[in-house]
Structures are given as C-alpha cells and as structure tokens.
N, C-alpha and C positions, 0 to 999 in steps of 0.2 A: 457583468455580474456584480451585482451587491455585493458588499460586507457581511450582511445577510442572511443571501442564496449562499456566498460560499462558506461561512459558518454553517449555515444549514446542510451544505452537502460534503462536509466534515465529518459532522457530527453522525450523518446520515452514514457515509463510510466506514468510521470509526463501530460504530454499531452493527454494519456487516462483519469485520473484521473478527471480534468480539463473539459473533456467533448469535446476536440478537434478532438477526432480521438477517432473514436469504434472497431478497431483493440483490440478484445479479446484474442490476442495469445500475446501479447506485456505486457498484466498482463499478463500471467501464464508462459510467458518466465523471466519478473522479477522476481515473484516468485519463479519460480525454482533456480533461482539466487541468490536471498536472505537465501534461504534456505540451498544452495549448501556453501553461505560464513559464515551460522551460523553452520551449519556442521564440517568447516574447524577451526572453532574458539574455537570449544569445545574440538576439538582433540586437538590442540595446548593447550589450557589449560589444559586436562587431562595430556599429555607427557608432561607438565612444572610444574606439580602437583599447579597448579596455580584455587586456590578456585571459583566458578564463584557467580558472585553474585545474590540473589535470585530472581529465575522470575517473572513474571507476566503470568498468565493463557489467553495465546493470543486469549483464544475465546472468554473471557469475554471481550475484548478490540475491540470497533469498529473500523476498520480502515476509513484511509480517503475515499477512497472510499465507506463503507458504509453508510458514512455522507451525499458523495455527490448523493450517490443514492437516499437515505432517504430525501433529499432537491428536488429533482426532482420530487419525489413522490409528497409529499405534496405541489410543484406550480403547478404540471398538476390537482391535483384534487382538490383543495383548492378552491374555491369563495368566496373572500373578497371584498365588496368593497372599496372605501380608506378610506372614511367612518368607518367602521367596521372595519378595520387595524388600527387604530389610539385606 
C-alpha cells in the first residue's frame, strides 16, 4: 500500500466515523489494515528481540466509533426539552 492509498483510506475512515459516509466496507477494510500493520510490528519486534510494551485489553476500550454510535443513540431517543437540559 502507498502513502497514498493509505492516506486515502484514512481519510475515507475518518469520514465514516464522523457520520459522513456509511460505506461499511471502509471500516472493515481499515481494520484489516490496522491489524495487518500491528501484525507486521510484533514480528519486527519479535526478530529484533525488542520487548513490547504492555497492552491494553482492546475489548475493554470503546473505540471512537462506539462513542459515536452511543451519541446517536441517545439524540434519536432522548427528549429533552431545553428546559430539562439545563
């Protein structure tokens, strides 16, 4: 992958996220992506005996996406008035 393509499927991500574009193949092609270059970063660390530092359990961690999902939820079902929001 280009500098490019993955600028491009960034940006293309970034803009799912956002709410601009519901192209659901645009997440799971960055994911595979992401995945693909923590993959490549573990082996490099393994063959450079280079210690990695301790994770985090990525299911406990919401991503952005879950936030913005979870934000969407709660203004489509939510009635407040401005009133009752203050």
């Amino acid at each position: 992958m280009s500098a490019e393509d993955e600028l491009s499927l960034m940006n293309k991500y970034n803009k799912y996220l956002i709410g601009l574009s519901e192209d659901s193949d645009t997440y799971n092609s960055y994911l595979e992506y992401v995945n693909l270059v923590s993959e490549i970063q573990s082996k490099v660390k393994a063959d450079f005996n280079i210690e990695s530092q301790s994770e985090v359990n990525a299911e406990l961690v919401p991503s952005l996406r879950d936030i913005a999902n979870l934000t969407k939820i709660l203004i489509k079902t939510a009635s407040l008035s401005d009133q009752e929001a203050l």
